[in-house]
TITORRO-453932 format. One record per residue (C-alpha): x, y negated, z negated; residue in three letters. Coordinates in steps of 0.1 Angstrom, whole numbers, plus 2048, in hexadecimal, padded with zeros to 3 digits. Last residue first. Layout:
N
XYZALA...
//
This chain:
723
86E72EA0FUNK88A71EA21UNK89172DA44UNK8B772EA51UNK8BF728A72UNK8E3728A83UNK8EC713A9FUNK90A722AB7UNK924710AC9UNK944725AC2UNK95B707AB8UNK94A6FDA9BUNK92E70EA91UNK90D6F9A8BUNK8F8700A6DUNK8D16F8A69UNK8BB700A4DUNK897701A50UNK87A6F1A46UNK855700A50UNK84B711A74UNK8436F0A83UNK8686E3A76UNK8746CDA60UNK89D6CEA61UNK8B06D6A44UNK8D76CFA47UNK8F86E1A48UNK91E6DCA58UNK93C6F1A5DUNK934712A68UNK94A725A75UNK93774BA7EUNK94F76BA7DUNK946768A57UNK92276BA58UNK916752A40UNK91275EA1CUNK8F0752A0CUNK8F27469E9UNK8D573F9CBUNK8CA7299B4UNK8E87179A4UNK8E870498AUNK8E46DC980UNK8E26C89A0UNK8BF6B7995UNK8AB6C89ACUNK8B86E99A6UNK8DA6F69C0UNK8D870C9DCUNK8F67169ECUNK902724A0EUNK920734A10UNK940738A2CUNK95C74FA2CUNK97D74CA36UNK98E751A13UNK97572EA08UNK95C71CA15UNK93F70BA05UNK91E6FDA16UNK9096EC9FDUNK8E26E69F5UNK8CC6D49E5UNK8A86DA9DAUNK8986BA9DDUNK8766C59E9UNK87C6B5A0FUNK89B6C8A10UNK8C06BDA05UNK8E56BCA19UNK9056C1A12UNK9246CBA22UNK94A6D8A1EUNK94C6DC9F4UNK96E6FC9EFUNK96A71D9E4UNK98B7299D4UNK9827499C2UNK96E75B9D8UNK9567779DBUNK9357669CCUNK9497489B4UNK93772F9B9UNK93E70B9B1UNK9296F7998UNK9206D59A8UNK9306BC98DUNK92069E97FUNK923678986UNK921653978UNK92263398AUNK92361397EUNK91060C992UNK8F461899EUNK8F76329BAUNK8F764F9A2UNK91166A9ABUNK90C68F9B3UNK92E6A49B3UNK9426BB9C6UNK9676CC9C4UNK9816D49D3UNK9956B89C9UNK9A06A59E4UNK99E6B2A09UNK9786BFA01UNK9686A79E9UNK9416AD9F5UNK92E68E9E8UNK90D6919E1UNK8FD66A9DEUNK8DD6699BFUNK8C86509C8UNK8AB66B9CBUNK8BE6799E6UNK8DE66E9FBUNK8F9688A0CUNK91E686A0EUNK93A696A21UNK95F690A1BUNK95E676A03UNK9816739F3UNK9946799CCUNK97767B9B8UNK97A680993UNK98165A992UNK95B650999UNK9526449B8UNK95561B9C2UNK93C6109D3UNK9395F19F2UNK9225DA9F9UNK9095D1A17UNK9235D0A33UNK90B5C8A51UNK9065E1A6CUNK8E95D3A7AUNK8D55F5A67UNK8E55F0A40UNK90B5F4A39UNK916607A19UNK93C60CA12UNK94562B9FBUNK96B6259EFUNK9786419DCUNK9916479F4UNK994657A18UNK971646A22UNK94D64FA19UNK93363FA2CUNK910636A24UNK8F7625A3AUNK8D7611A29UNK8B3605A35UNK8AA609A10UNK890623A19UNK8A6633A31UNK8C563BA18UNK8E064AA34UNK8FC65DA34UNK91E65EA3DUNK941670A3AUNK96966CA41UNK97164DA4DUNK99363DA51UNK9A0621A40UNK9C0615A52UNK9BC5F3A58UNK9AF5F2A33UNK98E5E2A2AUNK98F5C3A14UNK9805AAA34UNK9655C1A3EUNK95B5BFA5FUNK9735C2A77UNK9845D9A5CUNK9655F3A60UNK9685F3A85UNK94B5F2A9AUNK9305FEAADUNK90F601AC1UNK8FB617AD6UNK8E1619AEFUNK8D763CAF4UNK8B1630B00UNK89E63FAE8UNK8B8652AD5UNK8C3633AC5UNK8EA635AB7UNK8FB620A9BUNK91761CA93UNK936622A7CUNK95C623A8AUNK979624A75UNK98A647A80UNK97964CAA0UNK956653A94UNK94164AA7CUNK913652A88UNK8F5640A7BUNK8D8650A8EUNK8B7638A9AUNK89B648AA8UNK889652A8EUNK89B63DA6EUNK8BF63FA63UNK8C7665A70UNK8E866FA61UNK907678A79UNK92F683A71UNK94A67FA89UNK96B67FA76UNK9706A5A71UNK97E6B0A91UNK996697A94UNK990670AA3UNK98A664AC4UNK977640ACCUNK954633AD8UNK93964DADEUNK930662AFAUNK90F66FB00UNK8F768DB01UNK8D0693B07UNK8B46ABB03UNK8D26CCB02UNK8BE6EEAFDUNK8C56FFADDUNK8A770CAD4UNK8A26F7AB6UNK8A16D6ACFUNK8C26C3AD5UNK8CC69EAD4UNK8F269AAD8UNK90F686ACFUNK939687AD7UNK951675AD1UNK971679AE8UNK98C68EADEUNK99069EB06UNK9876C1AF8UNK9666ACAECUNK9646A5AC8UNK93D6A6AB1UNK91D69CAADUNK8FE6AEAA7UNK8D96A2AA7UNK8BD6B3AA0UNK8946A4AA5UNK87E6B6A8CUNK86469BA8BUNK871694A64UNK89768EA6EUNK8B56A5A79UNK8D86A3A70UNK8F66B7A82UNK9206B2A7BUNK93E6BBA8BUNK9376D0AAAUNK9566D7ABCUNK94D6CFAE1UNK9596DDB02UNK9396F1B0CUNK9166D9AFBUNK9036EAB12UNK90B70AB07UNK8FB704AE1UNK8F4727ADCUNK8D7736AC3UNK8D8746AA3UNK8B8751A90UNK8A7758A72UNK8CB75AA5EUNK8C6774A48UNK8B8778A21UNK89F755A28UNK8A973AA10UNK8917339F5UNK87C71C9E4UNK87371B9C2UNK84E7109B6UNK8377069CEUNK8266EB9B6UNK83F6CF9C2UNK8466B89A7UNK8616C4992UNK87A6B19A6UNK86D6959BDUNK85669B9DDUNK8706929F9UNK87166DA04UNK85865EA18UNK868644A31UNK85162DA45UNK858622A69UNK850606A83UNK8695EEA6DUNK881602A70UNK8865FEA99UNK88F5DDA93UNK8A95DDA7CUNK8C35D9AA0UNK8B65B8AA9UNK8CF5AFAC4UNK8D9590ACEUNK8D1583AF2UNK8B456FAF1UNK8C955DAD1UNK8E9557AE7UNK8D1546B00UNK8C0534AEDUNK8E1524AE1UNK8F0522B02UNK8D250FB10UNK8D34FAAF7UNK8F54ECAF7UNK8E94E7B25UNK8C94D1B16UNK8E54C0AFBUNK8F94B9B17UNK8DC4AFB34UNK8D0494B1DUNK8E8474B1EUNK8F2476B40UNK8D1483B53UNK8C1467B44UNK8D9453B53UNK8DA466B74UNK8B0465B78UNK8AA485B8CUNK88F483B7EUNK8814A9B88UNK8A84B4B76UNK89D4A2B56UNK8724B2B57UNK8834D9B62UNK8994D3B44UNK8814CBB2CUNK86B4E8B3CUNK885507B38UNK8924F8B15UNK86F4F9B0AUNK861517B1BUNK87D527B0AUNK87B51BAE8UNK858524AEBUNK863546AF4UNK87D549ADAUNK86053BABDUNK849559AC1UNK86956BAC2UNK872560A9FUNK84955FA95UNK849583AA1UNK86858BA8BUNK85757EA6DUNK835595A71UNK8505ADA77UNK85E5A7A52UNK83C5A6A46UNK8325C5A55UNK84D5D0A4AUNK8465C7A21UNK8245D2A28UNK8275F6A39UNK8445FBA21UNK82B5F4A03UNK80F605A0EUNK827622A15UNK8366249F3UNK80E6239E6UNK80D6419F8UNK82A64F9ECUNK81D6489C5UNK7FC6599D0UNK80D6739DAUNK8246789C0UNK8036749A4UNK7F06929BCUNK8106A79B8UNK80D69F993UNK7EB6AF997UNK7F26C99A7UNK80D6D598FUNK7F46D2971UNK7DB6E4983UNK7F570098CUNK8026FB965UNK7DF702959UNK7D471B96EUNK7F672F964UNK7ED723941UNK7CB731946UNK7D2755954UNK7EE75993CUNK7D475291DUNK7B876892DUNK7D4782931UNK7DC77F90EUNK7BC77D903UNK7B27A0914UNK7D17AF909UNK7CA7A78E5UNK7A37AF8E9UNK7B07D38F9UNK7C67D78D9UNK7AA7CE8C1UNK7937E78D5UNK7AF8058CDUNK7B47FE8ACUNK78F7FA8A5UNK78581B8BBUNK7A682C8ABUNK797820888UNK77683288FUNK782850899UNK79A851876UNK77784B864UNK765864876UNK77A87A865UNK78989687BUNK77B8B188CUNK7858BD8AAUNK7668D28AFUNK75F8CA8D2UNK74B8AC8CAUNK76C89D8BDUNK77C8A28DDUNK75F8918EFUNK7618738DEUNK78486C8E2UNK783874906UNK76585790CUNK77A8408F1UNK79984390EUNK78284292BUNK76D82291CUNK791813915UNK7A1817934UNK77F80B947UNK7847EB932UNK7A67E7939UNK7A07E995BUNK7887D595EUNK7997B994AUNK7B67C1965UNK79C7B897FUNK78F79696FUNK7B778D96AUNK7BB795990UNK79D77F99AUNK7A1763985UNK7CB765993UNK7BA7669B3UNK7A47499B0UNK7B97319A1UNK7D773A9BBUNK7B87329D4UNK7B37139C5UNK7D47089C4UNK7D970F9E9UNK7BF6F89F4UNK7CB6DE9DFUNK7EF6E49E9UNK7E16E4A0CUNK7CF6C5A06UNK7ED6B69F8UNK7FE6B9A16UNK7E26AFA2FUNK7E068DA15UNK80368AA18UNK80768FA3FUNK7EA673A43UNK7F865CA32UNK81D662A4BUNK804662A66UNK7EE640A5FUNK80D632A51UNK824639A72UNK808630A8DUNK80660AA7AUNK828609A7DUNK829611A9FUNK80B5F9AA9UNK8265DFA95UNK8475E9AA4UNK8325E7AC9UNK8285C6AC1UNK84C5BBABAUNK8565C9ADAUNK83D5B9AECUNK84A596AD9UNK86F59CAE7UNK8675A8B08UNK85E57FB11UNK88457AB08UNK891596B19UNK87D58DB37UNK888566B3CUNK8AC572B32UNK8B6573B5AUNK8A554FB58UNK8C1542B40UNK8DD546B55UNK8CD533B74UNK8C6518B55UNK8E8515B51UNK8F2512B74UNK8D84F8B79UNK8E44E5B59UNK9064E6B6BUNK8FE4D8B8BUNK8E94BBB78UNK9074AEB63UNK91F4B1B7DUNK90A499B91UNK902485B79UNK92547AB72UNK926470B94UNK90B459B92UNK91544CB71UNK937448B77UNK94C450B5DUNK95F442B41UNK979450B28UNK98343BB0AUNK99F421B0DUNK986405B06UNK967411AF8UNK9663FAADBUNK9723DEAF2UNK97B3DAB12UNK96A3F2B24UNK94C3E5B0FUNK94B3C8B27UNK9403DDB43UNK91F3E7B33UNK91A40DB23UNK90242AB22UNK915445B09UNK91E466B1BUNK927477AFAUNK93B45AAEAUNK95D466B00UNK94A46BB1FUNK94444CB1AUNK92B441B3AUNK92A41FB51UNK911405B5FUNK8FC402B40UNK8E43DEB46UNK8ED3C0B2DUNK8DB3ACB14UNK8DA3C6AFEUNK9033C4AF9UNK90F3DFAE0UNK8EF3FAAECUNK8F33F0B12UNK8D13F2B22UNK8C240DB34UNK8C6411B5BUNK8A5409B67UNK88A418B6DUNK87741DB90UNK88843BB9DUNK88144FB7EUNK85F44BB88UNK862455BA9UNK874474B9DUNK85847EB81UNK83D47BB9FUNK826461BA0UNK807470BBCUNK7E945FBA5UNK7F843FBA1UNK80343BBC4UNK7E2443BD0UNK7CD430BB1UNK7E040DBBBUNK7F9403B9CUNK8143FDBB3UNK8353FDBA2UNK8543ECBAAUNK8763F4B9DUNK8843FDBBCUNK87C3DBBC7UNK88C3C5BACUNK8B23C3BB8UNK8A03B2BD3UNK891397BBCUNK898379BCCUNK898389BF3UNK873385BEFUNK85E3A2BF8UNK8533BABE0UNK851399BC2UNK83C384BE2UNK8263A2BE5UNK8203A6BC2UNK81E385BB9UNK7FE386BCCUNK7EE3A4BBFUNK7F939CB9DUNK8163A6B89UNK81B3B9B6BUNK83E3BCB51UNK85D3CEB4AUNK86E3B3B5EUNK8853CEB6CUNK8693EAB6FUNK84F3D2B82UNK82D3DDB7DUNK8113DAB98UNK7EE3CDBA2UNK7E03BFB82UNK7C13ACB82UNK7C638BB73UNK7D237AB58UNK7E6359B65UNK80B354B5FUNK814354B81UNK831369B81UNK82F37DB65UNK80C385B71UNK7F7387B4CUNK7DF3A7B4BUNK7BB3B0B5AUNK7B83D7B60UNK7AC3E4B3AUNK7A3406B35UNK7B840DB58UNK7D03F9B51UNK7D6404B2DUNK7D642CB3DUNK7EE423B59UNK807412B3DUNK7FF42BB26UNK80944AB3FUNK828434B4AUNK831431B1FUNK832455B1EUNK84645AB40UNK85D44AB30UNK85D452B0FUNK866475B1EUNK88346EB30UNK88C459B14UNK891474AFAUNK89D45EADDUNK8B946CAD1UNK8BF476AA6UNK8C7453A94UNK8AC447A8AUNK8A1467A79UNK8C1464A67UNK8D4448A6BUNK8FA45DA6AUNK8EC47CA7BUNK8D5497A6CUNK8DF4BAA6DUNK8C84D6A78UNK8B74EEA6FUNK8A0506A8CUNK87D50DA7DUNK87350EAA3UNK8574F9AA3UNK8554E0A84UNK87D4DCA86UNK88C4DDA66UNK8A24BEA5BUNK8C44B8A4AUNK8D44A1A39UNK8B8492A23UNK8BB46CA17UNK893468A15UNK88348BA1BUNK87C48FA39UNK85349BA45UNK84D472A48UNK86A469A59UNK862487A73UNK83E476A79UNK84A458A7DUNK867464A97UNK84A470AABUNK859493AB6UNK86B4AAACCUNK87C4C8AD1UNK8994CAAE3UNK8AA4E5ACDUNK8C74C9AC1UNK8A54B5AB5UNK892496AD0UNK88647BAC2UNK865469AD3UNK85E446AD2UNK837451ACBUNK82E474ADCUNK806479AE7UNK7F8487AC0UNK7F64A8AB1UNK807494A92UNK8224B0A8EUNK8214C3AABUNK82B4A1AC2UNK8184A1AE6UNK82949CB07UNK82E4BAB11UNK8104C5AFDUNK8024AFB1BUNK80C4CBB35UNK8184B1B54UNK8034B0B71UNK7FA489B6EUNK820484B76UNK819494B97UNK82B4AFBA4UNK84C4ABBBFUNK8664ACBA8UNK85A4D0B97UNK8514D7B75UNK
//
């Protein structure tokens, strides 16, 4: 809103009040510099309320002592209001009382110091008499030329400085700084201002309107973040909308398959029991065929004892034959069974994905509305100050240009915060088919390791720790040779995608890694350190468990995480039996307390509720524990294949629940598969002992899930198939 264009160019919702939808009446203007009628704010607070909600922005804020009363007026705005009424009235209506003459007559201009019209001839004699010289400046000329080419600075150069609030009768000549750039006479110098400080106005001004410029210079190189904001929210809700159709669709494919494969078990264990009923049958006519035959060759015994055999013999074959029916329709049974419990789960995620799509779509339709409301916020702040510094008006310039430049910074702090949830909103999390449920029946590890590949690229770097999410993206982290932090993104072959640095050093063991969402990886490093890295852009952020958390010891150090996706959650175990749980803007949400039997967290996993916990430097020993407290726990069973002293060093689970363990013990490492429910073991699979493995997980792959495990030093990723 430049100086130099007309007043009739200004937006009218500049001028209008969102409440009444109505041209502004004695406008107030809130701490965000919005503005309103101050009727129509009486009218939406509450007699004797303290605080008020702006209509726009939803910003609160407190009510001075007078309440609506007592919030500013925004004159530079009731100004050029009551200009655009005074035209208008003249215009409906030209003929008004000359203050001079006293006769009603055409109108020819408006003097700003007598606040009042004059006629054609007391016009010229008003512009030109040496009597009212101080008056010149303030004179108006209601012809259409200068009426139509007003500018905001022209008419800031007609009013007059505003009257003293202690003496009314009085013009302001001075500003206390002390009362925030209160308008003041001269004889309040001596009185209730005395002894405060006093400015200039002019000069005042001056420094007023450099520094606005400077802030709003700052502001502009925000202009694009802030505009960003709302694309990026559209993109989060297209993406959302990608992630249900796909994740839906992967559950209806899946149970299609287990449909489709149902039926065909159906069919062949038909067709087998069919054939075995052949065979019995053509056993039997062969056996009663040789029966018959010796007894025509003179083997003669009583028909009876013939007959009986037949009897015997068919009462057998009718036994086996309804046995096999029986075991043929049970096994039908319990395959129809299983598929349709499947079909229940389904359903049941499903209906989980209905209501994640909802209850985020909610949450971004809120976080549109919130950006919705920083761009209006900025073409607010951007135009009302573009209007004060077009004035150029240096009492108006005075009294507004603080709260304009308080503003500024606020908006300003808001464009720049981050929104690190974001990103979860776009996604859905489907959790593994529950125990029991899955109609596949065991699963297995492959005899060998499928494959073992080198991690060259990552030369220098003890590999700590490796997760993976549902696409089948890997990460690893780890310690360079120089103890920084270390993270990667690599594909199945090995080859590096990306790599970064993170903040702090730490040991060996103290960078872990759990993927929060698809992008997103929670990672602890450097003793204390918990963040969160995006593998979009490898932006990052950090920070200090005790900067956060007021009962958290200087020298807690952390040992383990995970991650609870559908509850937006991060988990990390410390050296005690503390478990503290942050959510994705690295907010403390609460903290746990294990069971006694457990001495430290050393590496922990999360499924079903249920949090894994690998006691490695304590007891020896592992456990599942229930998230709700209080808690309660039960003991992984320890193997004993080879060794005596196996020892809990990592945990992870498939997308069937199955869990499973890496132990080591004497130098050797094993794999183990434990039930659903953490009860027994299912089966082992020795790692190759001249390979140091230190870390497992199950990775989704195009091939079918697999498990992953990164040596240590040597840089190699084995593969294990689950079948």
């Amino acid at each position: 809103m430049a100086s130099a264009s007309p007043l009739k160019d200004i937006d009218e919702q500049y001028l209008q009040c969102c409440i009444c939808m109505e041209q502004l009446k004695e406008p107030k203007i809130l701490p965000c510099l919005h503005r309103y009628c101050r009727e129509c704010l009486k009218r939406i607070v509450k007699k004797g309320a303290k605080k008020i909600e702006c209509v726009t922005c939803r910003e609160v804020h407190t009510l001075p002592e007078g309440g609506i009363n007592g919030l500013k007026t925004d004159f530079n705005t009731k100004n050029i209001i009551e200009f655009i009424q005074l035209q208008d009235s003249v215009k409906v209506d030209p003929l008004r009382t000359c203050i001079h003459c006293n006769k009603k007559q055409e109108a020819s201009a408006f003097c700003f110091r007598c606040n009042d019209f004059l006629c054609e001839t007391c016009h010229a004699f008003h512009a030109s008499s040496p009597m009212f010289q101080d008056h010149h400046p303030h004179i108006f000329s209601l012809s259409k030329a200068e009426a139509a080419n007003l500018t905001i600075q022209k008419l800031s150069s007609l009013r007059v400085a505003p009257r003293c609030q202690t003496h009314p009768d009085k013009l302001s000549e001075l500003c206390c700084t002390t009362c925030g750039n209160l308008p003041i006479c001269v004889p309040c110098t001596y009185g209730e201002h005395r002894g405060h400080n006093l400015e200039e106005v002019k000069s005042l001004a001056k420094i007023q309107r450099e520094m606005l410029k400077g802030k709003i210079t700052d502001l502009l190189q925000y202009k694009e973040k802030a505009y960003s904001l709302r694309d990026e929210i559209k993109k989060a809700k297209d993406k959302l909308e990608l992630n249900v159709d796909q994740e839906s669709r992967k559950l209806q494919e899946q149970l299609d398959r287990e449909g489709e494969r149902i039926k065909k078990e159906i069919h062949d264990a038909e067709k087998e029991s069919n054939t075995k009923q052949a065979d019995l049958e053509e056993r039997m006519t062969e056996e009663t065929s040789g029966r018959k035959k010796e007894l025509e060759k003179g083997m003669r015994e009583s028909r009876e004892r013939y007959e009986q055999a037949c009897r015997e013999e068919q009462q057998e074959a009718d036994l086996n034959f309804r046995k096999l029916k029986e075991k043929n329709n049970e096994e039908k049974k319990q395959l129809e069974k299983g598929l349709r419990v499947m079909n229940d789960e389904i359903q049941e995620l499903l209906a989980s994905i209905r209501t994640q799509k909802d209850e985020n779509a909610k949450k971004i339709k809120e976080l549109s509305d919130h950006f919705d409301g920083i761009v209006k916020k900025f073409e607010n702040v951007t135009a009302t100050a573009d209007c004060i510094l077009a004035a150029q008006n240096d009492w108006t310039d005075a009294q507004c240009i603080p709260d304009v430049c308080r503003a500024i910074d606020l908006l300003k702090e808001e464009v720049k915060r981050d929104n690190p949830g974001m990103e979860n909103l776009s996604g859905v999390t489907i959790r593994g088919l529950s125990a029991g449920v899955t109609v596949r029946g065991k699963v297995g590890i492959s005899e060998n390791v499928e494959s073992i590949v080198d991690l060259h690229e990552s030369k220098g770097v003890y590999i700590t720790d490796i997760t993976g999410n549902e696409d089948g993206t890997i990460v690893i982290t780890g310690l360079t040779s120089a103890c920084q932090t270390y993270i990667a993104v690599i594909t199945m072959g090995g080859s590096l995608q990306q790599q970064n640095i993170l903040p702090g050093t730490g040991w060996h063991y103290s960078v872990r890694c759990s993927f929060l969402s698809q992008y997103l990886i929670a990672v602890i490093c450097g003793g204390n350190q918990v963040g969160i890295y995006d593998i979009r852009d490898q932006s990052k952020r950090f920070i200090n468990l005790s900067d956060v958390m007021m009962n958290c010891p200087t020298n807690q150090l952390v040992y383990s995480i995970t991650t609870d996706p559908v509850n937006d959650h991060i988990i990390i175990g410390c050296d005690s039996r503390e478990v503290y749980v942050f959510n994705s803007k690295l907010e403390h949400v609460k903290t746990l307390k294990l069971p006694g039997v457990i001495e430290i967290a050393d590496a922990i996993a999360m499924h079903d509720g249920n949090l894994f916990v690998c006691d490695l430097l304590g007891t020896r020993r592992a456990f599942a524990v229930t998230m709700k407290q209080p808690a309660s726990e039960y003991e992984f069973t320890k193997p004993t294949h080879g060794c005596s002293d196996w020892y809990p060093f990592s945990v992870c689970t498939d997308r069937n629940g199955y869990i499973y363990m890496l132990w080591r013990g004497g130098g050797r490492s094993l794999i183990v598969q434990y039930t659903k429910d953490g009860g027994q073991i299912e089966l082992g699979r020795e790692v190759d002992r001249t390979q140091d493995v230190r870390a497992i997980t199950a990775v989704q792959t195009k091939q079918g899930e697999k498990l992953l495990l990164p040596t240590l030093e040597t840089k190699k990723l084995l593969t294990y198939g689950l079948t």
